[in-house]
C-alpha positions in Angstrom: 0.0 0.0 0.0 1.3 3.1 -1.0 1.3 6.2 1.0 1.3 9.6 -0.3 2.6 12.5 2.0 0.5 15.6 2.0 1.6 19.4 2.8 0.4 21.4 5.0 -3.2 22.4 4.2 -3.7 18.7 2.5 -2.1 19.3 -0.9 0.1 16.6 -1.8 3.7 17.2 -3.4 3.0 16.2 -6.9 -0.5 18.3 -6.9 1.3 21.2 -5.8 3.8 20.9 -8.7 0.9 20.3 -11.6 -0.3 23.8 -9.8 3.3 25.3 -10.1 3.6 23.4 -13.7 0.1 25.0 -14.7 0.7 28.6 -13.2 4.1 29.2 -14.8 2.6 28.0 -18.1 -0.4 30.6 -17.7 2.3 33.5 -16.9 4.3 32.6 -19.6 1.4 32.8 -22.3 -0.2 36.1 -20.9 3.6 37.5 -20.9 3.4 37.4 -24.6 0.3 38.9 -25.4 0.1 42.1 -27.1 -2.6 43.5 -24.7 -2.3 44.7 -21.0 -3.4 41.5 -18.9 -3.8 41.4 -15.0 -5.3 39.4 -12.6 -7.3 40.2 -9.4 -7.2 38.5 -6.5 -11.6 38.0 -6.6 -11.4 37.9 -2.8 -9.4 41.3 -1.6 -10.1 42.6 -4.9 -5.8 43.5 -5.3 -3.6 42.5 -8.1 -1.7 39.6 -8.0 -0.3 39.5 -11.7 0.5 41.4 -14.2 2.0 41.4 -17.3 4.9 43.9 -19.2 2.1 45.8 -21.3 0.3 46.3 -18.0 2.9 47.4 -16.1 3.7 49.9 -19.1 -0.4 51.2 -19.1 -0.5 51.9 -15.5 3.1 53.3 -15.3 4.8 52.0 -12.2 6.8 48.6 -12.2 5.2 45.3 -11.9 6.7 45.2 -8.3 4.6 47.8 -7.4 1.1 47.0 -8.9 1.2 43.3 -7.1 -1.2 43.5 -4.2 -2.4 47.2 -4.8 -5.7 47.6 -4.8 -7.4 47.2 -8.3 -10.8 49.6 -7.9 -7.8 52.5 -7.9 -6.9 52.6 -11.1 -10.7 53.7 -12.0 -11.6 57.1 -12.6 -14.8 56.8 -11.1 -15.6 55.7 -7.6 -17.7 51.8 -7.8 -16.7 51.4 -11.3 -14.5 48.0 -10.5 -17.1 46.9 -8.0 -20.1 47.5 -10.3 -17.8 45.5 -13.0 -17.1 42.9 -10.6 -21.1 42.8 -10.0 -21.5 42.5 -14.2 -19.2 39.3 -14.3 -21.4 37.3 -11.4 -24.1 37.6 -13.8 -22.2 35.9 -16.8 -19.3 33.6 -17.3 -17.4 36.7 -19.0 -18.2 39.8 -20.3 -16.5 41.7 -23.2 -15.9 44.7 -24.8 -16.7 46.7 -21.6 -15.6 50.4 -21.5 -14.1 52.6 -18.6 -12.2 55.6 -17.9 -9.3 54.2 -15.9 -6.4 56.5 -14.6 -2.6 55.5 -13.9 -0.2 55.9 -11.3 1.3 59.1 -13.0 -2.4 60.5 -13.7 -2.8 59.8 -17.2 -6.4 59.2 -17.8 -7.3 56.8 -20.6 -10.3 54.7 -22.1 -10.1 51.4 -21.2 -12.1 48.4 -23.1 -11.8 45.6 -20.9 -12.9 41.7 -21.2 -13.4 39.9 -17.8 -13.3 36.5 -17.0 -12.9 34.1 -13.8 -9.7 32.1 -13.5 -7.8 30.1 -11.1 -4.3 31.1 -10.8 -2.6 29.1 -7.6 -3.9 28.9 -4.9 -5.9 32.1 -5.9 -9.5 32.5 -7.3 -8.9 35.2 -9.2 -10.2 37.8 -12.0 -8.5 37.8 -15.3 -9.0 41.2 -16.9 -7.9 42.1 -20.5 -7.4 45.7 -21.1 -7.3 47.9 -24.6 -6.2 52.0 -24.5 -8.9 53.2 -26.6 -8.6 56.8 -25.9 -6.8 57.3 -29.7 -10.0 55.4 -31.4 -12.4 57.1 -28.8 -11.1 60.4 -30.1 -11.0 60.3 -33.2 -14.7 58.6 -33.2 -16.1 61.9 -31.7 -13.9 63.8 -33.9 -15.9 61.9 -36.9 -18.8 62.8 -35.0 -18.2 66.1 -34.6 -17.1 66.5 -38.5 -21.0 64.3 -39.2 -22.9 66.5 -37.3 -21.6 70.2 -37.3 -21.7 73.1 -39.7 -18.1 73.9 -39.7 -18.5 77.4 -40.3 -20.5 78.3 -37.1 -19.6 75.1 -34.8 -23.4 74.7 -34.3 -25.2 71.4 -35.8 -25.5 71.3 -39.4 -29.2 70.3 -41.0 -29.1 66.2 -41.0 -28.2 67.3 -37.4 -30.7 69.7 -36.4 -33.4 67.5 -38.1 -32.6 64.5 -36.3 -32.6 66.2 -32.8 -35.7 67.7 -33.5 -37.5 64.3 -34.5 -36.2 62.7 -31.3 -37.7 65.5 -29.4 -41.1 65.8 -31.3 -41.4 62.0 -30.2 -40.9 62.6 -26.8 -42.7 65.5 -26.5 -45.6 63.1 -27.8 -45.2 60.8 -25.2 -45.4 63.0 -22.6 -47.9 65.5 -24.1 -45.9 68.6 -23.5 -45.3 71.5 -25.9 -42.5 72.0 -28.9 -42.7 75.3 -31.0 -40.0 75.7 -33.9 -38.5 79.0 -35.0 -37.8 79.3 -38.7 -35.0 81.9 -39.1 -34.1 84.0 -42.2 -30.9 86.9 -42.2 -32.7 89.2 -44.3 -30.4 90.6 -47.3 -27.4 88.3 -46.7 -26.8 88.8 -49.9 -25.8 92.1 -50.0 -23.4 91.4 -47.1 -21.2 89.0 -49.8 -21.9 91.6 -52.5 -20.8 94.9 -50.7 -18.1 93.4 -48.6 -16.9 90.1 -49.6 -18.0 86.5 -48.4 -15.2 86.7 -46.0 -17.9 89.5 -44.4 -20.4 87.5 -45.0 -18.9 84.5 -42.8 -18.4 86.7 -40.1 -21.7 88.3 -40.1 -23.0 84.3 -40.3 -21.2 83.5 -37.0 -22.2 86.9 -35.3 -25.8 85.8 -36.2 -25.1 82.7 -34.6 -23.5 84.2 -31.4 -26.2 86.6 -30.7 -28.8 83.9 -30.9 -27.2 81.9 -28.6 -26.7 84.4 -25.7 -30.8 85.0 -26.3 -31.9 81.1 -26.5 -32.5 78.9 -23.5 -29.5 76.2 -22.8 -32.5 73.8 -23.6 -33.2 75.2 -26.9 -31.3 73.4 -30.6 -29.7 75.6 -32.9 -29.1 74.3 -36.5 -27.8 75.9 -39.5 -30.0 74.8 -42.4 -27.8 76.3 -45.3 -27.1 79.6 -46.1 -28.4 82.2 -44.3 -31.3 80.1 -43.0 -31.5 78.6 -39.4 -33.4 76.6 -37.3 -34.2 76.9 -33.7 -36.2 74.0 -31.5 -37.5 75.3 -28.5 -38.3 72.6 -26.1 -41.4 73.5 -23.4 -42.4 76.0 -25.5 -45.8 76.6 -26.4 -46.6 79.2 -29.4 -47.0 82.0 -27.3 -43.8 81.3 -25.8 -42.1 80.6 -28.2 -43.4 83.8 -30.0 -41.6 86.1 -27.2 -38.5 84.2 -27.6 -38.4 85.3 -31.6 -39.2 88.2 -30.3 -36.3 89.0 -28.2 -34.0 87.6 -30.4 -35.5 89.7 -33.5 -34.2 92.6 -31.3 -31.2 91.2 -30.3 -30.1 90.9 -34.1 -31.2 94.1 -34.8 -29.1 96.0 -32.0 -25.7 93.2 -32.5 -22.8 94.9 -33.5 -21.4 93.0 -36.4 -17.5 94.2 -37.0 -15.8 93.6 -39.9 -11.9 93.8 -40.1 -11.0 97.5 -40.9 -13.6 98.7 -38.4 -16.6 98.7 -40.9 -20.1 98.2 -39.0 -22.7 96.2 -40.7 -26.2 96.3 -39.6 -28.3 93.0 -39.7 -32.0 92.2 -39.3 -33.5 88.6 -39.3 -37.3 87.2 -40.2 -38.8 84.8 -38.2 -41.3 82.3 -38.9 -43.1 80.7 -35.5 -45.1 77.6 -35.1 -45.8 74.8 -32.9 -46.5 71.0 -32.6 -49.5 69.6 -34.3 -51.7 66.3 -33.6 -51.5 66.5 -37.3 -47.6 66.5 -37.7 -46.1 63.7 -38.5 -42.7 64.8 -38.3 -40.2 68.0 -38.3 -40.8 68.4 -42.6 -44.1 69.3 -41.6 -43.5 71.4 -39.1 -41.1 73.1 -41.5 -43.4 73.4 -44.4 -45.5 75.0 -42.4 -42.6 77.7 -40.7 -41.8 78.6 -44.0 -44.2 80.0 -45.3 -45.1 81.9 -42.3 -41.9 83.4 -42.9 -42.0 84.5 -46.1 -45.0 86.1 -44.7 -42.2 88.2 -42.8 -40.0 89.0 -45.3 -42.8 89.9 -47.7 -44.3 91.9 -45.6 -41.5 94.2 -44.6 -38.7 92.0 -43.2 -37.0 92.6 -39.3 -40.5 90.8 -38.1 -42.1 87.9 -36.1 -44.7 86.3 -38.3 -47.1 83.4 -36.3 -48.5 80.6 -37.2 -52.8 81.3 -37.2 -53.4 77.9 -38.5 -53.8 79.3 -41.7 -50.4 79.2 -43.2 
């Protein structure tokens, strides 16, 4: 009868060296991965491997990341313990994203995968990590370039009309008011003609400048083309929204619009006002329908507030 020595804690020798065997062969295939790759102790919630691209993401060498506490290297406060609540739901998650921070206090986007591993004596957390903050960038500098008129850095019309659409829905479910403001620069033309479109670019961003300081923070701006904008206002019913043109007619009227060389030019803008419809079934018609309302205002004098009276 044979018998077989155990250490302490019941582990016999030959076990303990198929755990050695199997631990050294895991290091050795996570050291040559070209991602960051660390493990977390899934009890004390600290580090107890990492590998060289690790150690080079968070900064500080290896020495110092073992046993140091893995919820620090997230910007946000619970963002490791809400992950580690994500991975008791599923046998691993993926493509996961975070804003982590490193020793030195470089913050970065993280993608992270999760999954549960044994490593020794250890159950432990085996987190795979991908700097994303290049991609992320440039993703919202796409987005940025899709969505904004680049001369006034305020959304451009696919923009505009999409943001108003998502609002005229949820103003439907919640039965509250939207109004739209249809807004003409009258004369633009003669702006390029007498003083160049260089003017004319100018006198575009002034517009834009003095309608923001009169809009609400709530309120979308977009740049339809040309001289021609559009404002969403949010909460607004049409009387509302009828003051708000109002105050901004004036506020284009008295903006001082100064072109290089100390030249003045004076600038007026038409408004066409209406609001949401049971009828509408989306922004076109509420633009139809602004319009002509303000064509009303430039035919009829220009430098005015025209509203809709339902019979536009």
């Amino acid at each position: 009868m044979t018998t077989h020595h155990r250490a302490p804690g019941g582990i016999a020798p030959e076990d303990i060296d198929t755990l050695l065997a199997s631990e050294q062969r895991l290091r050795a295939i996570l050291e040559i991965l070209p991602h960051p790759v660390v493990i977390v102790d899934d009890h004390d919630g600290c580090i107890i491997f990492v590998n060289r691209r690790a150690a080079l993401l968070f900064d500080p060498p290896v020495r110092d990341l073992l046993h140091h506490p893995m919820s620090s290297f997230f910007t946000e406060p619970g963002e490791w313990e809400r992950l580690v609540d994500v991975l008791k739901q599923v046998p691993e998650v993926h493509d996961l994203e975070s804003e982590m921070t490193s020793r030195s206090g470089r913050r970065f986007a993280a993608e992270i995968a999760m999954i549960h591993v044994d490593y020794g004596h250890h159950g432990g957390i085996l987190l795979a990590l991908s700097d994303i903050s290049v991609r992320k960038k440039l993703q919202e500098e796409l987005l940025h370039q899709a969505t904004t008129d680049v001369l006034t850095g305020i959304s451009n019309r696919a923009h505009i009309l999409s943001q108003a659409n998502q609002e005229i829905r949820r103003a439907r479910r919640f039965g509250r008011p939207l109004s739209v403001l249809m807004l003409d620069i009258d004369h633009f033309k003669s702006i390029n003609d007498r003083y160049g479109h260089g003017a004319g670019d100018d006198a575009l961003r002034a517009f834009v400048a003095g309608c923001q300081l009169t809009l609400r923070q709530t309120d979308l701006l977009g740049r339809l083309g040309g001289e021609e904008f559009l404002a969403v206002l949010l909460e607004a019913d049409l009387a509302t929204a009828a003051q708000s043109a109002e105050r901004l007619r004036r506020r284009i009227e008295t903006l001082p619009i100064e072109l290089e060389g100390g030249l003045h030019v004076p600038m007026t803008v038409s408004i066409g006002v209406t609001s949401l419809n049971p009828s509408d079934a989306d922004i076109d018609d509420l633009l139809k329908r602004a319009d002509r309302i303000l064509y009303q205002a430039k035919n009829s004098g220009r430098n005015k507030v025209c509203l809709d009276d339902g019979k536009a």
